[in-house]
N, C-alpha and C positions, 0 to 999 in steps of 0.2 A: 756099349762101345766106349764111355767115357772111361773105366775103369780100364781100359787098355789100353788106352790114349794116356792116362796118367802113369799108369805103370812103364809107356814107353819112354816118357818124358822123362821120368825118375832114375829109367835103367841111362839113357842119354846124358844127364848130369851127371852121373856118377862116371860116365866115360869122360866128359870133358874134365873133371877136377882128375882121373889118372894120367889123362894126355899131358898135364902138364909135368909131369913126373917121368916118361917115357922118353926112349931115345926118339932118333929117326924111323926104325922100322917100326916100334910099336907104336909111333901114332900115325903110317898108314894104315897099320893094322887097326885101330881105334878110327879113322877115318871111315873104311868101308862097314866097319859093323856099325855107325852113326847113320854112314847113306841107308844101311839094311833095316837098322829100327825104325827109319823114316820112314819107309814106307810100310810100316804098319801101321799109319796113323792115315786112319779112312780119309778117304777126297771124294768132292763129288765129282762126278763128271761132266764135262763140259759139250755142251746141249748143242749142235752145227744149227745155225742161223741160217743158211738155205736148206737143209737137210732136216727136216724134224727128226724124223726114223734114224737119226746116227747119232751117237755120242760117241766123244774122243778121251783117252784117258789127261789127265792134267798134266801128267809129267811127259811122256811120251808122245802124244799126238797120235796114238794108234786109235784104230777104231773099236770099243767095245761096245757088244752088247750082254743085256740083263737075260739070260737064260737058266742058269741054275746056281745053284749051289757056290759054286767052281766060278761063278762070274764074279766075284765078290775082289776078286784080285786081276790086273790087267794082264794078259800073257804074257805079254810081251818086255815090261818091266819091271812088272811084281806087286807092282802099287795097290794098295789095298783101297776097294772104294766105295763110295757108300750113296745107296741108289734110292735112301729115304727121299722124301721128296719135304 
């Protein structure tokens, strides 16, 4: 995972040094592919203090569970997340 995490960071500065080269539309367009690389960059999740049995994603506050594969991203935001302990 850290080698994806570096590579997003890498592809992310190379967007912020062209934003400042771009008009208005291409840096919201450099804006949402910045929010889109962000979340590939794992989070854990966050563990409900009365609820053992739930965790909520970090950015969203949705509810995920670890079930396969496919959990590895929240549904509901995208956010990539990382269920090592």
């Amino acid at each position: 995972m850290a080698e994806t995490e570096k590579a997003v960071r890498e592809a992310m500065h190379g967007l912020k040094s062209l934003e400042k080269s771009c008009g208005k539309y291409d840096d919201w367009s450099v804006n949402v592919t910045m929010e889109m690389l962000e979340k590939h960059i794992p989070k854990k999740p966050i563990k409900a203090r009365v609820y053992y049995t739930k965790t909520f994603c970090p950015c969203c506050d949705t509810v995920v569970e670890y079930k396969t594969q496919a959990s590895y991203y929240c549904d509901m935001c995208g956010q990539r997340l990382d269920w090592e302990e």
